[in-house]
Residue, then its C-alpha position, 0 to 999 in steps of 0.5 A: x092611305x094618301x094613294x086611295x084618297x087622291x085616287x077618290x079625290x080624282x074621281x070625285x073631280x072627275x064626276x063634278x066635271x062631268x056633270x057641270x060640262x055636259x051637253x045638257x049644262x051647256x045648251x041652256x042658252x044665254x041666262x037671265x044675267x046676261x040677258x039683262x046686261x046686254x039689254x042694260x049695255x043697249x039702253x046705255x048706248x042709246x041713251x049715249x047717242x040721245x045726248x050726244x047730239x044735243x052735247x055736240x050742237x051746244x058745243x059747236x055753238x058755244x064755240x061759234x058764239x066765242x069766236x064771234x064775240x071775241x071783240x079781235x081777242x087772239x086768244x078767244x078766236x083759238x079757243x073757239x076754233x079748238x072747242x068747235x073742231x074738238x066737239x065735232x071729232x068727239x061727236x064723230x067718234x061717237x058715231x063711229x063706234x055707234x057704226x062700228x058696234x053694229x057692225x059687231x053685231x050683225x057679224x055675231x047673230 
């Protein structure tokens, strides 16, 4: 009895791959999801490159009017020397990932 159930139970299985694995299945292309998230990731990268720039020139301004109105204060000449260089690396790594997702892309399609 528990032999003819796991050998109907296997071919069971076996159909349910078959059908769900085949060419037809398979060929259909990207779906709507995933068409839609892919185009939702692009819009969130460019918007990430719009304010990025403005972010970056804030803080490298921000960071000059620091250092210069800083009155001889050590303290506050550091903090703006550390605001400005770490606003640029951050600005810069932005645009290196921007390069290198492109570059992902291109190699894909």
């Amino acid at each position: 009895m528990k032999k003819h159930f796991f050998i109907i139970f296997i071919i069971i299985l076996f159909i349910i791959f078959l059908f769900c694995f085949s060419n037809d299945c398979l060929s259909i292309g990207d779906p709507q999801i995933v068409n839609k998230i892919n185009s939702a990731f692009e819009s969130i990268e460019s918007w990430i490159l719009k304010i990025s720039t403005p972010a970056a020139a804030v803080a490298v301004g921000s960071g000059a009017f620091m250092k210069k109105f800083s009155f001889g204060d050590e303290e506050r000449i550091r903090i703006g020397k550390k605001l400005i260089k770490s606003s640029l690396f951050s600005y810069a790594f932005i645009l290196a990932i921007d390069l290198i997702l492109s570059a992902i892309k291109s190699l894909i399609r």
